[in-house]
Every structure is written in structure tokens, then in C-alpha cells.
C-alpha positions as CSV (number, residue, x, y, z in Angstrom):
1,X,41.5,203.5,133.6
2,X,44.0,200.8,133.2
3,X,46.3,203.2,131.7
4,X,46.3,205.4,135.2
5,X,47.7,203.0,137.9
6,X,50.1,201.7,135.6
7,X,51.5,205.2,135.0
8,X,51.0,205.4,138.9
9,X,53.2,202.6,139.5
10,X,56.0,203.6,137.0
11,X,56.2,207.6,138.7
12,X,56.6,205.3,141.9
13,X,59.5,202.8,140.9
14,X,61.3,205.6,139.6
15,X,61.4,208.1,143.0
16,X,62.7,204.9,144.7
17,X,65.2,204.7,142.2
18,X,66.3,208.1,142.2
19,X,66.9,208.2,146.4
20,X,70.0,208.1,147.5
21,X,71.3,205.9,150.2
22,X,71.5,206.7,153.2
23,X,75.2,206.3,155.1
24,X,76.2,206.7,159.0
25,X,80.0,207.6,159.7
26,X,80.8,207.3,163.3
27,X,83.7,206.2,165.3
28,X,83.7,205.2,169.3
29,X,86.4,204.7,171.4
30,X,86.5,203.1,174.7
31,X,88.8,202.7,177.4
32,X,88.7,199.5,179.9
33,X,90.3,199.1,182.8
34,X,90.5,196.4,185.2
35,X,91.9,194.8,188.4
36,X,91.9,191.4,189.7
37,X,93.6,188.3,190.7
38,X,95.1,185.6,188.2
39,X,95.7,182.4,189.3
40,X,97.5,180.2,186.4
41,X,97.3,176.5,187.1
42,X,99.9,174.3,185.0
43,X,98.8,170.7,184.8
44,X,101.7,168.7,184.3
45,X,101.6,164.6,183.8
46,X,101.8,162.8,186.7
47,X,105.3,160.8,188.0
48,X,105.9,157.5,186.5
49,X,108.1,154.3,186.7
50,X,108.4,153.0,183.3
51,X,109.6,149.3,183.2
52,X,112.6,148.3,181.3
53,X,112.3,146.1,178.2
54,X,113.6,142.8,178.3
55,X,113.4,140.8,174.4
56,X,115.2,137.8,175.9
57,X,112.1,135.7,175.3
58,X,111.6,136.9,171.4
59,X,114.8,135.6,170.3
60,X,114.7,132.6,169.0
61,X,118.0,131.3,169.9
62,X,118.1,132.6,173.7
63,X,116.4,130.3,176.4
64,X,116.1,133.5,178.9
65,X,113.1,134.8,180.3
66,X,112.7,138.7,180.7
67,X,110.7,139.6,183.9
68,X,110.5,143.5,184.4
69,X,107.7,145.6,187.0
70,X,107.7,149.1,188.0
71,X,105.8,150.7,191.0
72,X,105.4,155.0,191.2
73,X,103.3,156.8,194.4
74,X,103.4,161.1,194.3
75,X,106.9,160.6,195.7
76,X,108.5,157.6,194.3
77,X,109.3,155.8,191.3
78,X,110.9,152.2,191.2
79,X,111.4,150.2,187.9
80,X,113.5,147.0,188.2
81,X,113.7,144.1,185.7
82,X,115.9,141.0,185.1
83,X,116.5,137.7,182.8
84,X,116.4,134.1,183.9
85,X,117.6,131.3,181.9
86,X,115.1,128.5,180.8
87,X,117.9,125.1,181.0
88,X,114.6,122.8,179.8
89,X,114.9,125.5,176.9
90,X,118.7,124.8,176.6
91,X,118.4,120.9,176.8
92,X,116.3,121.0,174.1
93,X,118.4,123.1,172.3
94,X,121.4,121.2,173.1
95,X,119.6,117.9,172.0
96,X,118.7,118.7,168.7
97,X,121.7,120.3,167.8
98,X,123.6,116.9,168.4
99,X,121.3,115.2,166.8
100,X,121.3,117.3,163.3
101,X,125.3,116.3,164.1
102,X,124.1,113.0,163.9
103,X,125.1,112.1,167.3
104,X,121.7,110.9,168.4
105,X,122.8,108.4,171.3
106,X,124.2,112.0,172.6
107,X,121.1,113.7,171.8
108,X,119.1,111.0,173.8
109,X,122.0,111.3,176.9
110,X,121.3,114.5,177.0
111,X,117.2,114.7,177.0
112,X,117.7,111.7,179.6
113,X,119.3,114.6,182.3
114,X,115.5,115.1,182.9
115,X,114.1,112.4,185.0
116,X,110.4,112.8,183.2
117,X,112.3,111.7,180.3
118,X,114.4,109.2,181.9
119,X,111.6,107.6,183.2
120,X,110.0,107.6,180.1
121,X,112.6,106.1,178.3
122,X,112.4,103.3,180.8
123,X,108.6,102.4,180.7
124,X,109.2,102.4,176.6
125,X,111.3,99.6,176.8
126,X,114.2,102.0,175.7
127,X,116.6,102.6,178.6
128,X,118.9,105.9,178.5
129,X,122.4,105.4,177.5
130,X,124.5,104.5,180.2
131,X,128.5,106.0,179.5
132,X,128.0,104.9,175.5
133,X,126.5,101.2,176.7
134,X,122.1,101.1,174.7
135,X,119.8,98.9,175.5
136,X,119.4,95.8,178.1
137,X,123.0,96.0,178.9
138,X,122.2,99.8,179.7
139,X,119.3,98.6,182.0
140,X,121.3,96.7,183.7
141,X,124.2,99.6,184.3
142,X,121.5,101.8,185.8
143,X,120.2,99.0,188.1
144,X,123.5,98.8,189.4
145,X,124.2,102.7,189.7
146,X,121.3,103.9,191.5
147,X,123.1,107.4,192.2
148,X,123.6,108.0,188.5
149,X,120.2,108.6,187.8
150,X,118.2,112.0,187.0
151,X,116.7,113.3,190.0
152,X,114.1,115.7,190.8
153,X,116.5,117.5,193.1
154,X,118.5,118.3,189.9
155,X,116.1,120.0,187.9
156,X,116.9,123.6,188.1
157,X,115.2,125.4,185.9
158,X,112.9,128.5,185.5
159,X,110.3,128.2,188.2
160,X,107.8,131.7,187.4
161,X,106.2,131.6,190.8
162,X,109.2,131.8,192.1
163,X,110.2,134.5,190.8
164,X,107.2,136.5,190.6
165,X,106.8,135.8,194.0
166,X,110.3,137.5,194.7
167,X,109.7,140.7,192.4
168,X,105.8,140.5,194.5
169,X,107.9,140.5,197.8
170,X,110.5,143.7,196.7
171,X,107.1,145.7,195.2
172,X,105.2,145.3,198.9
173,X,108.5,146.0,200.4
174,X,108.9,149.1,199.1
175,X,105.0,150.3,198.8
176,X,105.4,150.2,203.0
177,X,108.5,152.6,203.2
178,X,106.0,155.1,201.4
């Protein structure tokens, strides 16, 4: 009895085995046709102003200031930009280059064009030169020449709201012609 379903089983495997397979050959064709509308839409970046660079300020050996601003609207673009030089940047300059010369009493004349240092200079006990004359006699000079003295007047320098406030005036300016 054993013997019977495993004779079963082999007559079974081997009609499976001896099928062959089964193949399909067909080929479609097709035809499509269509109408419509085509609408392309391009997107393209929109206007802009670009600033100019100004560097003024990374040199080491320039006292100028580089202020730039641009302003763009769908119709127009406006980029403007400018330098300004720092003179408190160029006193200083000027000062310690006399005095690595070794001309310190010039290097001292010419800090004293600032009247924060002049009057600094004056509290210390240590009045600016006066025309090469240091010291009391100095004083003494500048006591006697009242118009000689640093004034606030004088100090024309870089003033940022100033000039921000200028470029701020142009940029509204032109944003009401648009």
C-alpha cells in the first residue's frame, strides 16, 4: 500500500513535467487622436536692483565708508551707491604715522585738531602744542589766542545719519514717481 501512492505521485510529477508551456503571440495597434488648447506659461525671475559693492571700509589703509541701496517695483529698478571719507579715521592715521617718524609733538598737534582731545589734553595738565611752544608757556599761548582753538564747528567728519538719511530721502522720492 505504501508502495501505490508513491508510484501515484511519481506518474503525476512526470505529466507535469512533460507539458509544454503555454505561449500567446499577439500584437495591437492603436491610433489616438486629440484636440485641445495649450497654454505654456514661462516663469521667469522677477526684476531686480542689485546694489553696487563698495570695499572702501575693508581696506585697511583707506578711511572711506562705502554706503550702497537699491530699490526695484514690476517697473523700475534703481541701484545707487557712494564712498565718504572718515577724517577722525585720517587723523589718526596721520598721527601715528608722525609719530613712528618720531615727530611726536606733531603727532600730538595733530590729534589736538579735535577739540575732545584738546580738551583733554588741557584737564591732563598737558596743554596742546601751541606753533612748536609745550607746556605752561603753551597754556599761556592758547589763553591769549582764543580763535586758535579746535572748535566743534570744525569737526567734519562722517556723520551716518546724515547720510542715511539722504539715501532714505532719494529711496522715498523715487518709490512715489511709481
Amino acid at each position: 500500500m505504501i508502495k501505490r501512492p508513491l508510484l501515484l505521485a511519481t506518474l503525476i510529477s512526470f505529466n507535469v513535467l512533460a507539458l509544454d508551456p503555454i505561449i500567446t503571440d499577439s500584437t495591437t495597434n492603436s491610433t489616438v487622436h486629440s484636440t485641445g488648447d495649450v497654454t505654456t506659461t514661462v516663469k521667469s525671475p522677477p526684476p531686480s536692483a542689485i546694489s553696487p559693492t563698495f570695499s572702501g571700509g575693508n581696506n585697511s589703509d583707506s578711511c572711506t565708508v562705502g554706503v550702497a541701496g537699491a530699490v526695484q517695483t514690476q517697473i523700475l529698478g534703481i541701484s545707487a551707491g557712494t564712498t565718504t571719507r572718515d577724517l577722525n579715521c585720517e587723523r589718526l592715521k596721520n598721527a601715528k604715522t608722525l609719530y613712528d617718524m618720531g615727530m611726536k609733538v606733531a603727532a600730538v598737534s595733530v590729534l589736538c585738531q579735535d577739540v575732545r582731545v584738546f580738551d583733554a589734553m588741557l584737564m591732563a595738565g598737558t596743554p596742546c602744542p601751541y606753533n612748536g611752544i609745550i607746556g605752561t608757556d603753551a597754556r599761556i599761548a592758547w589763553q591769549n589766542d582764543e580763535d586758535a582753538k579746535p572748535s566743534e564747528e570744525e569737526e567734519k567728519g562722517y556723520d551716518p545719519l546724515e547720510l542715511l538719511t539722504g539715501v532714505g530721502s532719494t529711496v522715498l522720492g523715487l518709490l512715489f514717481l511709481l
